[in-house]
PDBQT receptor file of N, H, CA, C and O in Angstrom, charges set to zero:
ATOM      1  N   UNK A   1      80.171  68.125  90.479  1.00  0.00    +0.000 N 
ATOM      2  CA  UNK A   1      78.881  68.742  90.741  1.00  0.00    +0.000 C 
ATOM      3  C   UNK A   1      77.826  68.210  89.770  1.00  0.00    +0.000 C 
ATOM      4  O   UNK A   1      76.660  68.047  90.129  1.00  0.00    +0.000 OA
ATOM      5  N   UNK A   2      78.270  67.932  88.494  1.00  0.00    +0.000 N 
ATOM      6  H   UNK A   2      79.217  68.064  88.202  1.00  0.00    +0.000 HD
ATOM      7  CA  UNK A   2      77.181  67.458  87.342  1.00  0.00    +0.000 C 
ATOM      8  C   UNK A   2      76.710  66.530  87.928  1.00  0.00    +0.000 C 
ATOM      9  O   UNK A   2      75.530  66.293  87.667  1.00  0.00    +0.000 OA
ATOM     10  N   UNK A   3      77.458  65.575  89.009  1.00  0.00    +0.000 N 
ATOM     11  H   UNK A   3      78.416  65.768  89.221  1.00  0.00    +0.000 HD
ATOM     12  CA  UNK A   3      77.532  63.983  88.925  1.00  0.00    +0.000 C 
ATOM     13  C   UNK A   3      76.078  63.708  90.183  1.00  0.00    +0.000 C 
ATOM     14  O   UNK A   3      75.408  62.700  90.410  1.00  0.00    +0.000 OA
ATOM     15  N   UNK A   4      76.035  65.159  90.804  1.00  0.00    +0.000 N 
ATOM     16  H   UNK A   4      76.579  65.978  90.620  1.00  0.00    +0.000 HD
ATOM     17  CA  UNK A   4      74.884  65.465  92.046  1.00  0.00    +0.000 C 
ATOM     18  C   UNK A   4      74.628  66.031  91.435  1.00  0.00    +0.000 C 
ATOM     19  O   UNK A   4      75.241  67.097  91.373  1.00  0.00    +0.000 OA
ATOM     20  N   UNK A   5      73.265  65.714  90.278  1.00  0.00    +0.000 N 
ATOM     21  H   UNK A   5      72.767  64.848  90.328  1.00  0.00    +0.000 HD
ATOM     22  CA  UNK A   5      72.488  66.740  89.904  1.00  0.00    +0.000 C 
ATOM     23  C   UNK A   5      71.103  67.114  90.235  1.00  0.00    +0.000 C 
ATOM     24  O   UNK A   5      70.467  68.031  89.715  1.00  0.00    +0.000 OA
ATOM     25  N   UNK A   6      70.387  65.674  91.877  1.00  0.00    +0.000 N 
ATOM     26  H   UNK A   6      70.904  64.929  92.299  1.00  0.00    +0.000 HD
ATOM     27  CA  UNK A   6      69.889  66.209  92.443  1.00  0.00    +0.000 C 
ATOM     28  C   UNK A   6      69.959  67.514  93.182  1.00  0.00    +0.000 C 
ATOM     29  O   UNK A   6      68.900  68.070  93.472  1.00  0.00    +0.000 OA
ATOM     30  N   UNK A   7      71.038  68.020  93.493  1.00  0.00    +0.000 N 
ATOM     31  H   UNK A   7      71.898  67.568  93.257  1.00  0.00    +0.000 HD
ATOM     32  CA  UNK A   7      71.469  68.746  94.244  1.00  0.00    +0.000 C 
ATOM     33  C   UNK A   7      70.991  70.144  93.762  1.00  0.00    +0.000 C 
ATOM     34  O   UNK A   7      71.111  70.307  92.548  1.00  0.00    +0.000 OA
ATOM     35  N   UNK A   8      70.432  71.268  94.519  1.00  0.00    +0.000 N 
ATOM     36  H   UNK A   8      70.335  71.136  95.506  1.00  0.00    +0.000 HD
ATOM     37  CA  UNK A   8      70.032  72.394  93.968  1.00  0.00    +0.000 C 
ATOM     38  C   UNK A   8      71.034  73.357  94.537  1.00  0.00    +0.000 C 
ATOM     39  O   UNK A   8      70.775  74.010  95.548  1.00  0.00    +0.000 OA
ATOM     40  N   UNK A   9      72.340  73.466  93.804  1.00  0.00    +0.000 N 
ATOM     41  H   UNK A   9      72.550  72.937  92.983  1.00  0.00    +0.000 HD
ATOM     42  CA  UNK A   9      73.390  74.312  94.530  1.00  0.00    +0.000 C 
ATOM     43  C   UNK A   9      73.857  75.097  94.505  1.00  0.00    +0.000 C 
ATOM     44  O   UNK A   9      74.990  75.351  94.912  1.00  0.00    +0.000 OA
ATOM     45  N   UNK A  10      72.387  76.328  93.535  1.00  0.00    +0.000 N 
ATOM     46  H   UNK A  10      71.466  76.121  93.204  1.00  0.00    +0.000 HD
ATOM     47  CA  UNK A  10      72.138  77.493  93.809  1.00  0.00    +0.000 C 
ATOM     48  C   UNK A  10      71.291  77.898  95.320  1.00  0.00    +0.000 C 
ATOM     49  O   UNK A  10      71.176  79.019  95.816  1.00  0.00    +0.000 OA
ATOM     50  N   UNK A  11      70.873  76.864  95.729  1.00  0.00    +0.000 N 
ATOM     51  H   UNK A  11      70.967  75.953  95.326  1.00  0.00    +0.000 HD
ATOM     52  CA  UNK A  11      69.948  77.084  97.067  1.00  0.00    +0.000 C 
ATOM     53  C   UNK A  11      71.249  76.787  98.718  1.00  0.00    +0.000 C 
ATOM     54  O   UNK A  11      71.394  77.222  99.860  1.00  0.00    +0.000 OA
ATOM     55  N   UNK A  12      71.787  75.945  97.930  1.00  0.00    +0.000 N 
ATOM     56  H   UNK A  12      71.670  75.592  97.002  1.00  0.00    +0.000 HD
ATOM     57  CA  UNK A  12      72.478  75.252  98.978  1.00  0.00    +0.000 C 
ATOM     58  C   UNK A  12      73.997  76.202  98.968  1.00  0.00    +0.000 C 
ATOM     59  O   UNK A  12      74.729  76.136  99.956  1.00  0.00    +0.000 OA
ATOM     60  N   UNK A  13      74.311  76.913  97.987  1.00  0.00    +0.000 N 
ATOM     61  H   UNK A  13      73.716  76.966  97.185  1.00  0.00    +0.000 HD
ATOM     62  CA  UNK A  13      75.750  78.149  98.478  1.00  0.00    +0.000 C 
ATOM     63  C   UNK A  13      74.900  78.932  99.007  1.00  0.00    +0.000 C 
ATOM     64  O   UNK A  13      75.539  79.606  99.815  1.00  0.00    +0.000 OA
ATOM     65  N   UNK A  14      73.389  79.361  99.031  1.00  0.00    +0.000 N 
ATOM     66  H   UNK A  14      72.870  78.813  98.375  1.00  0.00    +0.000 HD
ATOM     67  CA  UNK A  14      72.986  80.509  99.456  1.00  0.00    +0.000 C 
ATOM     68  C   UNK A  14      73.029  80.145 101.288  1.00  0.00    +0.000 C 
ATOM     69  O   UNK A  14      73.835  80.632 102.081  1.00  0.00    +0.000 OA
ATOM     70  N   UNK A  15      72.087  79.315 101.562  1.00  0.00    +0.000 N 
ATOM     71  H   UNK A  15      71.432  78.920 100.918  1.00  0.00    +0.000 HD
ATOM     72  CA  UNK A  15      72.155  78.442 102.556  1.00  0.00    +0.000 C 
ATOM     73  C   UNK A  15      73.787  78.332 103.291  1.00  0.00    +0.000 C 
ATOM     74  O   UNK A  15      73.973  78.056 104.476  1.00  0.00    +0.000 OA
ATOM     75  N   UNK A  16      74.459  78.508 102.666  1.00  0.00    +0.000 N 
ATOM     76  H   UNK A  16      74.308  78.732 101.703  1.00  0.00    +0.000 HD
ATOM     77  CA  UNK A  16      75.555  78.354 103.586  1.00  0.00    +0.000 C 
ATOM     78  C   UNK A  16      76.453  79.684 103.838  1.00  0.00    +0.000 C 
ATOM     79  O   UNK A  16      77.179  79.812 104.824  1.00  0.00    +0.000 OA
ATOM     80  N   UNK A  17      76.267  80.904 102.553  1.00  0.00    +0.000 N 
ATOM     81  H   UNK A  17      75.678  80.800 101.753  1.00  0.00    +0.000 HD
ATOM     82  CA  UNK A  17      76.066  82.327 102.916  1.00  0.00    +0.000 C 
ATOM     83  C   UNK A  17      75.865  82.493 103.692  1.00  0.00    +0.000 C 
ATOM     84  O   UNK A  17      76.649  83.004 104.493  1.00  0.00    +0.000 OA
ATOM     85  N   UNK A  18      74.453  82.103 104.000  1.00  0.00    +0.000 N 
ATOM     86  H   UNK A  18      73.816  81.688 103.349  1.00  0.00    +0.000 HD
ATOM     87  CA  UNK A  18      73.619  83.143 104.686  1.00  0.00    +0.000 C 
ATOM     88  C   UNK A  18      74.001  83.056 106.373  1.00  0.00    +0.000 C 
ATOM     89  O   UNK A  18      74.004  83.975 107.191  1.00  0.00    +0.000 OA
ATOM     90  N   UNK A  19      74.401  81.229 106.620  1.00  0.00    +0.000 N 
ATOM     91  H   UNK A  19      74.398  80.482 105.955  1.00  0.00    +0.000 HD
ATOM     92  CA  UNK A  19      75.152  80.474 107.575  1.00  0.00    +0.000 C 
ATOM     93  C   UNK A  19      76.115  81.404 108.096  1.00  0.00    +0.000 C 
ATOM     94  O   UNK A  19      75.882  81.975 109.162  1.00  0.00    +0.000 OA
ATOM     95  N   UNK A  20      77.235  81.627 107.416  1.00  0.00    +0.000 N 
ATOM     96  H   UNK A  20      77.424  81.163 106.550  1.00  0.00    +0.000 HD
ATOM     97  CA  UNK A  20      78.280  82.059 107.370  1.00  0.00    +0.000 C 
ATOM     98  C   UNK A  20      78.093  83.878 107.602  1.00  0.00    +0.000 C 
ATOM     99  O   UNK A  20      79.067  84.556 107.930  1.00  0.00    +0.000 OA
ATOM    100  N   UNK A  21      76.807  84.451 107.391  1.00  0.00    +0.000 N 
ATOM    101  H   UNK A  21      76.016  83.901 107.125  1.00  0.00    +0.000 HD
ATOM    102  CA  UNK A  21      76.826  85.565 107.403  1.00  0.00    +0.000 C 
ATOM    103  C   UNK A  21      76.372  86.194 108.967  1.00  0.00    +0.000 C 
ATOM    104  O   UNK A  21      76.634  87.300 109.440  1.00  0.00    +0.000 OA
ATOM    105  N   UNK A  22      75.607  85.073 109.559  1.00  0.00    +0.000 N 
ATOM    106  H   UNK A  22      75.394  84.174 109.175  1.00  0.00    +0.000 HD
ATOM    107  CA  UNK A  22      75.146  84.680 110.587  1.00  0.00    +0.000 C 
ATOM    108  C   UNK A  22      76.090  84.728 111.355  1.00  0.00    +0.000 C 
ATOM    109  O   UNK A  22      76.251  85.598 112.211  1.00  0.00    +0.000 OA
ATOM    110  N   UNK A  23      77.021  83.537 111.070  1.00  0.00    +0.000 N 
ATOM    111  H   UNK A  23      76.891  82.831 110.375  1.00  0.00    +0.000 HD
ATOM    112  CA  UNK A  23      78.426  83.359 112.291  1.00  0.00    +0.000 C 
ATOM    113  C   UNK A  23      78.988  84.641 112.503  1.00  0.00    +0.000 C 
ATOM    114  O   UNK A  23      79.423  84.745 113.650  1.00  0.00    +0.000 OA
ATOM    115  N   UNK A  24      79.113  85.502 111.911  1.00  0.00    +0.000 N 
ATOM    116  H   UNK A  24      78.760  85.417 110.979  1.00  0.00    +0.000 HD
ATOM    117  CA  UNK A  24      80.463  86.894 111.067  1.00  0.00    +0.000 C 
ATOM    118  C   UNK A  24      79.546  87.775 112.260  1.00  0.00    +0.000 C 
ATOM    119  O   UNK A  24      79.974  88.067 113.377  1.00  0.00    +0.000 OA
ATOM    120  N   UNK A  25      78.416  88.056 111.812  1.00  0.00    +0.000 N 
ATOM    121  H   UNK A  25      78.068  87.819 110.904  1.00  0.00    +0.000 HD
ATOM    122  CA  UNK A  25      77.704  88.978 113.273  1.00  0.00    +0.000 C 
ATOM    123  C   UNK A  25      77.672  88.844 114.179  1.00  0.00    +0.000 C 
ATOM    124  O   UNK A  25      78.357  89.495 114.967  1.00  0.00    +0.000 OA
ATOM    125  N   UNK A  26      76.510  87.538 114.660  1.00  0.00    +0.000 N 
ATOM    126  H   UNK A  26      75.954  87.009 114.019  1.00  0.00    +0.000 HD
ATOM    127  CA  UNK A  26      77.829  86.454 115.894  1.00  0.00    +0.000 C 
ATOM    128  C   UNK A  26      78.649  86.819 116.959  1.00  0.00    +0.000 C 
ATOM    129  O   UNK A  26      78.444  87.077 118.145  1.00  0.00    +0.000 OA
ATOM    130  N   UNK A  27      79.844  86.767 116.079  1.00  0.00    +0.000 N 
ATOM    131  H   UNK A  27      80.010  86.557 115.116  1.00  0.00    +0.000 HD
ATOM    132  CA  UNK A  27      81.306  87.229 116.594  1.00  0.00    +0.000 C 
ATOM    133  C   UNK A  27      81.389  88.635 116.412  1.00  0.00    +0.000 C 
ATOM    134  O   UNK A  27      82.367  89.174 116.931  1.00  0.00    +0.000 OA
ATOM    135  N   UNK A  28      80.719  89.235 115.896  1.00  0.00    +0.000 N 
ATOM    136  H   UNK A  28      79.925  88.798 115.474  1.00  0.00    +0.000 HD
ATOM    137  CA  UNK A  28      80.912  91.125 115.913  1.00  0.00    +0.000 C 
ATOM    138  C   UNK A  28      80.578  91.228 116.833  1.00  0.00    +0.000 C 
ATOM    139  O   UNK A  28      81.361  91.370 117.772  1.00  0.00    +0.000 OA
ATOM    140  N   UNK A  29      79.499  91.210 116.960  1.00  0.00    +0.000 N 
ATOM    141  H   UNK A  29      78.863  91.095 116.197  1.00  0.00    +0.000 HD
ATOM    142  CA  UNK A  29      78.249  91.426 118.296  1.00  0.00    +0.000 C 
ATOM    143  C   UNK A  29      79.123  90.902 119.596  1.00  0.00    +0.000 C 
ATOM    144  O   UNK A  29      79.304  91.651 120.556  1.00  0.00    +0.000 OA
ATOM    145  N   UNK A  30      79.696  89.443 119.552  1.00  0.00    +0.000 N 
ATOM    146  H   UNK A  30      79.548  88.835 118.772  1.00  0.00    +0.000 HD
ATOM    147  CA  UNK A  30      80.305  89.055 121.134  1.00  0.00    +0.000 C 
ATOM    148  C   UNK A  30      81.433  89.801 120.920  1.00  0.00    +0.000 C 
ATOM    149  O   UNK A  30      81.584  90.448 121.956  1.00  0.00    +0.000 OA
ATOM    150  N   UNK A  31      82.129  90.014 120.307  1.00  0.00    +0.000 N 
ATOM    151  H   UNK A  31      82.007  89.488 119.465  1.00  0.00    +0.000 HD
ATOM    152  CA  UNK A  31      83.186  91.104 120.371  1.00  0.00    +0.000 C 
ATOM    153  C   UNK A  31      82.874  92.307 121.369  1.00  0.00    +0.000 C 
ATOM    154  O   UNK A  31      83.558  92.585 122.354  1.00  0.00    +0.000 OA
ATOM    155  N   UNK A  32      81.862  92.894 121.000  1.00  0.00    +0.000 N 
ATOM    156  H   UNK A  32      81.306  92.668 120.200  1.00  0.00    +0.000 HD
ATOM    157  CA  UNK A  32      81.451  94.248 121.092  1.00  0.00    +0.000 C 
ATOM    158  C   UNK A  32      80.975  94.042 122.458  1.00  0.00    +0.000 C 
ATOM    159  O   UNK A  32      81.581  94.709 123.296  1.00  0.00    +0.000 OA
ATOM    160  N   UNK A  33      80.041  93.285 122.892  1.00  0.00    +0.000 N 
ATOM    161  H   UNK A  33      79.549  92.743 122.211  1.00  0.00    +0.000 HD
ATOM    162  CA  UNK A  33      79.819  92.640 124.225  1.00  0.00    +0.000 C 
ATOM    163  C   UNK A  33      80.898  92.693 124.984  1.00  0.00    +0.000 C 
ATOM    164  O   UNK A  33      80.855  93.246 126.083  1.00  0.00    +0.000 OA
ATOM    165  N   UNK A  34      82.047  92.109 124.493  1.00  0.00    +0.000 N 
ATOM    166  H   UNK A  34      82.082  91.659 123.600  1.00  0.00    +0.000 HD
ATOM    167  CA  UNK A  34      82.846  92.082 125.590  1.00  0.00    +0.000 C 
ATOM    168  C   UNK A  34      83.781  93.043 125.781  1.00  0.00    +0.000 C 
ATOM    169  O   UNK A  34      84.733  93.056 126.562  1.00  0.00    +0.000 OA
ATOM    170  N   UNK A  35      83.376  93.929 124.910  1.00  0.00    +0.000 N 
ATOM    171  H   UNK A  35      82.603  93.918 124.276  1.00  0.00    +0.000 HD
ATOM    172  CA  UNK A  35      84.529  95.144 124.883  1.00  0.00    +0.000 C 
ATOM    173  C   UNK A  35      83.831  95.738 126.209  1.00  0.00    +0.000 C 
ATOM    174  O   UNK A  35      84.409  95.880 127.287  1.00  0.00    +0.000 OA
ATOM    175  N   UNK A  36      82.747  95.997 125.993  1.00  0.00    +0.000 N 
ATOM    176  H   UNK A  36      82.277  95.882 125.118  1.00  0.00    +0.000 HD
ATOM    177  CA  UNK A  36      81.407  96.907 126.876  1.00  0.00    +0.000 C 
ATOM    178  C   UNK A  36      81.553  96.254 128.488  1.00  0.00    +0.000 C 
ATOM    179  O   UNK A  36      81.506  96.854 129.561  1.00  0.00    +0.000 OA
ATOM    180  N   UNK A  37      81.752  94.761 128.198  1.00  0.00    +0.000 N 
ATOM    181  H   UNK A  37      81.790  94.274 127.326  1.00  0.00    +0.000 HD
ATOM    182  CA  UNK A  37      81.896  94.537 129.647  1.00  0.00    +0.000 C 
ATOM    183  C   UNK A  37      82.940  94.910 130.602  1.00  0.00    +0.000 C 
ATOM    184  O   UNK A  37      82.844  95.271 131.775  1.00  0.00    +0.000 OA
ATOM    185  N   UNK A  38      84.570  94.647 129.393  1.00  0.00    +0.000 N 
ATOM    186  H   UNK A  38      84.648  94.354 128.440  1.00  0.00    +0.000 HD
ATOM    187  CA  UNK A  38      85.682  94.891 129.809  1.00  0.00    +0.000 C 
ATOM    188  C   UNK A  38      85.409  96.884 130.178  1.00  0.00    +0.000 C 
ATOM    189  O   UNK A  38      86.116  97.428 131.026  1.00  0.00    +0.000 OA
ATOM    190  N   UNK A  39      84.753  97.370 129.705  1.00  0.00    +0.000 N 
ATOM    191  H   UNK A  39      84.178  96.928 129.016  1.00  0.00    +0.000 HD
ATOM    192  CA  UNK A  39      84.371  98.574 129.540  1.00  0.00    +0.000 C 
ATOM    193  C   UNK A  39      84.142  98.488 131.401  1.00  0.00    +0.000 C 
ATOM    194  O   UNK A  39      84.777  98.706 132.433  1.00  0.00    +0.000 OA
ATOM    195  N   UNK A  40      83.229  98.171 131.093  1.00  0.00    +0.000 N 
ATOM    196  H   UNK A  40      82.714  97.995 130.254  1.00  0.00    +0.000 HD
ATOM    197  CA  UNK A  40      81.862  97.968 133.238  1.00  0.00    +0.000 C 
ATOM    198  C   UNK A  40      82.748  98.158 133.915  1.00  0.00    +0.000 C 
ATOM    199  O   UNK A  40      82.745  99.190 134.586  1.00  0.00    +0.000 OA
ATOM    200  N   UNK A  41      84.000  97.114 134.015  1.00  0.00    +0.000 N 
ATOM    201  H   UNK A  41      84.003  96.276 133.470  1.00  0.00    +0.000 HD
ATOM    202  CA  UNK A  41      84.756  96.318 135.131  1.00  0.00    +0.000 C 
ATOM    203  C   UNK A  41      85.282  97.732 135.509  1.00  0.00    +0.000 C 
ATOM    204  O   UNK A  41      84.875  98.325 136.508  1.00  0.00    +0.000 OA
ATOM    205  N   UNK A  42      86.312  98.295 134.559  1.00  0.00    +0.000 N 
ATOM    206  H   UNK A  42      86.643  97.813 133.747  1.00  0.00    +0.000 HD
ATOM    207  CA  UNK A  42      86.845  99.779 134.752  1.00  0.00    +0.000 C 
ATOM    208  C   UNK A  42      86.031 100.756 135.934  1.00  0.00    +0.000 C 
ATOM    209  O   UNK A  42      86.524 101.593 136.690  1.00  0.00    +0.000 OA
ATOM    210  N   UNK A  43      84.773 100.369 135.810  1.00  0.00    +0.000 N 
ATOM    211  H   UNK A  43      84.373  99.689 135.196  1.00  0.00    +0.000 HD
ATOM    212  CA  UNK A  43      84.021 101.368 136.348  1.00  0.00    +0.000 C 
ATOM    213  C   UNK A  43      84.044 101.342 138.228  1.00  0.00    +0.000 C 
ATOM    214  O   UNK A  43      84.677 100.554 138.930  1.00  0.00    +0.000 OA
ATOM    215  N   UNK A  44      83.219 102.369 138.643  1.00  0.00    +0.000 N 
ATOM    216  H   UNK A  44      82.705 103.009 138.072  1.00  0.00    +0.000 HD
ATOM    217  CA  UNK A  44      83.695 102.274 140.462  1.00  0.00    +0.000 C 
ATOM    218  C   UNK A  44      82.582 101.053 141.070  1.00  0.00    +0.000 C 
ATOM    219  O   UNK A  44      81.586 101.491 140.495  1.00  0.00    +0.000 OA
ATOM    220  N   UNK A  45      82.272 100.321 141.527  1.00  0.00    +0.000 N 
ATOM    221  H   UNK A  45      83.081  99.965 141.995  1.00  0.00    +0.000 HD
ATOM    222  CA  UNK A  45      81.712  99.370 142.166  1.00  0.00    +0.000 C 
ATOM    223  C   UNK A  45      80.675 100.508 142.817  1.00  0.00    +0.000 C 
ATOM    224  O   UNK A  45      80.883 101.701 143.037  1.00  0.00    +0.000 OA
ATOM    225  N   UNK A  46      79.134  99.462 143.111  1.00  0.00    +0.000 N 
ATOM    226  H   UNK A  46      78.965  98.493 142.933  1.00  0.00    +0.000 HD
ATOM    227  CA  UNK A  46      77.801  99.919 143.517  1.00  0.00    +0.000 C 
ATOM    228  C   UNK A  46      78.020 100.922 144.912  1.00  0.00    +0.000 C 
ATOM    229  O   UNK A  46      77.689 102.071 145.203  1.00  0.00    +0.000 OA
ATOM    230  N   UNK A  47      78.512 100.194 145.360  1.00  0.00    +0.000 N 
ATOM    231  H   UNK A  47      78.781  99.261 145.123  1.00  0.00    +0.000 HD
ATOM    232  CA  UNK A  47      78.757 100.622 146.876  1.00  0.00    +0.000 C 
ATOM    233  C   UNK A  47      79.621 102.008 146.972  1.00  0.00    +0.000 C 
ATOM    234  O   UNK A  47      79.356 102.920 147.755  1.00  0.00    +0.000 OA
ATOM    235  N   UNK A  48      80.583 102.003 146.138  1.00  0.00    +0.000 N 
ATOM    236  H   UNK A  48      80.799 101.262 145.502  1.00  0.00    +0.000 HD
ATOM    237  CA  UNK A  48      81.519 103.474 145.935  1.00  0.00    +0.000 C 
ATOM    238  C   UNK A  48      80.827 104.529 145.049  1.00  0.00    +0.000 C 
ATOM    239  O   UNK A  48      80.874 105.740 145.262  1.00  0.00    +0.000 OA
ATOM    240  N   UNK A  49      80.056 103.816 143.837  1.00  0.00    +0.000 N 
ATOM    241  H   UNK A  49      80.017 102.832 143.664  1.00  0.00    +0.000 HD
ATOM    242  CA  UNK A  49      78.785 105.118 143.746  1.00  0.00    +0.000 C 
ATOM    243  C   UNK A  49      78.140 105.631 144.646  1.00  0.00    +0.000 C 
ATOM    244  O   UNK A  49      78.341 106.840 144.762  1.00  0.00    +0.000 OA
ATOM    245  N   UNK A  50      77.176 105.026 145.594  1.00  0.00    +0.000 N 
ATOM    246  H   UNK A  50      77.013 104.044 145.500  1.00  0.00    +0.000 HD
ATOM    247  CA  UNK A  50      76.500 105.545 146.439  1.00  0.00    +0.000 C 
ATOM    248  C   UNK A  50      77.192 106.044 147.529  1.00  0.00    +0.000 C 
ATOM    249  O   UNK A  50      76.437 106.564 148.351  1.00  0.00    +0.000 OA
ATOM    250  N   UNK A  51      78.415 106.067 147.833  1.00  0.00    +0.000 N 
ATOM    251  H   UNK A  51      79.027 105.645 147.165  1.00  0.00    +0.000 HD
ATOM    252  CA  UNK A  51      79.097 106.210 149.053  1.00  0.00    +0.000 C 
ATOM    253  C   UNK A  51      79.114 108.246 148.108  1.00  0.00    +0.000 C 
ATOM    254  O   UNK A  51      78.719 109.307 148.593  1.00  0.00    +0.000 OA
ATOM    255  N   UNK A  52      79.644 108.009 146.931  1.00  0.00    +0.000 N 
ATOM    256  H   UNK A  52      79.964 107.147 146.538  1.00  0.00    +0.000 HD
ATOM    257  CA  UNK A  52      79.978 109.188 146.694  1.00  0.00    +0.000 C 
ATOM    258  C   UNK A  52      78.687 109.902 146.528  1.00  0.00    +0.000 C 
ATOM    259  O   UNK A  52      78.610 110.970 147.134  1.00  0.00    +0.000 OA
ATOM    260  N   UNK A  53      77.425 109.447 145.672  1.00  0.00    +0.000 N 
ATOM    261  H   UNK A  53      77.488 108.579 145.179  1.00  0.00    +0.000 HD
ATOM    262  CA  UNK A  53      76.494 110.005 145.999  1.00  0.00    +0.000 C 
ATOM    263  C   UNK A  53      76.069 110.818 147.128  1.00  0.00    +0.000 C 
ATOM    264  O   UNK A  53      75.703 111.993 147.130  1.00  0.00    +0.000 OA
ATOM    265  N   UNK A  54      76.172 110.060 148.009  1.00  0.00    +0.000 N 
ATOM    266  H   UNK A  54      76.470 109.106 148.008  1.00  0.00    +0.000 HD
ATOM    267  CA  UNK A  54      75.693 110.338 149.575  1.00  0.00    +0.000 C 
ATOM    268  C   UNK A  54      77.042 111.821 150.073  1.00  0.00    +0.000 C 
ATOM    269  O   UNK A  54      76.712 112.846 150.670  1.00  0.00    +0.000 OA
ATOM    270  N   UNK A  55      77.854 111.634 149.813  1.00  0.00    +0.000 N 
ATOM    271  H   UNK A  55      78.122 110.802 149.328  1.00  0.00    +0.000 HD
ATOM    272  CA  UNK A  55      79.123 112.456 150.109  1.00  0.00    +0.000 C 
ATOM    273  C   UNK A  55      78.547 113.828 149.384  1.00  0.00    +0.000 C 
ATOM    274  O   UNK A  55      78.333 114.885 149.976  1.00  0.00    +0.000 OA
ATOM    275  N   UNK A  56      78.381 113.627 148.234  1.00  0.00    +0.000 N 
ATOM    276  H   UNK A  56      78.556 112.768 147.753  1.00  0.00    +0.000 HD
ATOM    277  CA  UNK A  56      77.809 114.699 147.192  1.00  0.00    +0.000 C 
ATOM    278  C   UNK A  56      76.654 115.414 148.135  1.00  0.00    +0.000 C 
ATOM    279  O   UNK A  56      77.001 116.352 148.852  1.00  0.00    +0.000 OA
ATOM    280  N   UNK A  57      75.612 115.075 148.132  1.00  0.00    +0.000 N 
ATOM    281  H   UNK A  57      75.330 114.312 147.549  1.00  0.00    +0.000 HD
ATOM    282  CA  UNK A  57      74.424 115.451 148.992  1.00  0.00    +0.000 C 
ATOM    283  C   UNK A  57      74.467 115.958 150.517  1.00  0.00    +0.000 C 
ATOM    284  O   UNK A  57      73.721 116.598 151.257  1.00  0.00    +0.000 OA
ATOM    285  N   UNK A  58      75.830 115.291 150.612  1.00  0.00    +0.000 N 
ATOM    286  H   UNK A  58      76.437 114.770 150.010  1.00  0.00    +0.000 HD
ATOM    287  CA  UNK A  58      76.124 116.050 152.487  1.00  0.00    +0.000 C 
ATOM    288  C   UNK A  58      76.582 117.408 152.264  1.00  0.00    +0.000 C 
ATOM    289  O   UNK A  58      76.309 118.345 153.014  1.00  0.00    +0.000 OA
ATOM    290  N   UNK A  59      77.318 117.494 151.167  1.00  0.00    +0.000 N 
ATOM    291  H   UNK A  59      77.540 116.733 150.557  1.00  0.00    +0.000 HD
ATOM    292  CA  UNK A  59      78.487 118.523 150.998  1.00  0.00    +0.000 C 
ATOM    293  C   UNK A  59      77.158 119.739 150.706  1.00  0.00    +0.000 C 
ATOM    294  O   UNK A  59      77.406 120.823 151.234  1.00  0.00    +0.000 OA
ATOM    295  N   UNK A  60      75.938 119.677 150.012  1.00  0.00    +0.000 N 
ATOM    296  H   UNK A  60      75.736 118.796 149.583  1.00  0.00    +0.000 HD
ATOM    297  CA  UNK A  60      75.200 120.575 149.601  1.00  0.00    +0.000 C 
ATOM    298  C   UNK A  60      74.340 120.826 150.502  1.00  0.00    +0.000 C 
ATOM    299  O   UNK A  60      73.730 121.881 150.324  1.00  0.00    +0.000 OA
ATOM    300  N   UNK A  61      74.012 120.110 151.601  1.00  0.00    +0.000 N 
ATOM    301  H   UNK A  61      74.507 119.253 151.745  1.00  0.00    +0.000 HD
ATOM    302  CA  UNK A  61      73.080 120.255 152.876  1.00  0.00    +0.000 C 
ATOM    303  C   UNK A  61      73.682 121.236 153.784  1.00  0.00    +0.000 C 
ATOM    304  O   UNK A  61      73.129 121.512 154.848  1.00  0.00    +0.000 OA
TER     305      UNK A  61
């Protein structure tokens, strides 16, 4: 490191922190995304909501 003493490599570990702190959320965040999606899929399709909707609303008429 002496031998690069252009090098400012208090700026340049921060710089690669901050890189690295970046990636780490990143991947939290698409994690979490895809939990939420795997989450959706579970759910009843557009067409079987409204089918039940509509079922709901007959039953009270």
């Amino acid at each position: 490191m002496e031998e690069m003493g252009e090098i400012n490599w208090q700026q340049e570990i921060r710089h690669m922190l901050e890189e690295f702190v970046k990636n780490k959320s990143k991947e939290r965040l698409l994690s979490k995304a895809k939990g939420l999606r795997r989450d959706m899929r579970s759910c009843k399709s557009a067409a079987g909501l409204i089918r039940e909707d509509r079922d709901a609303r007959a039953r009270i008429q």
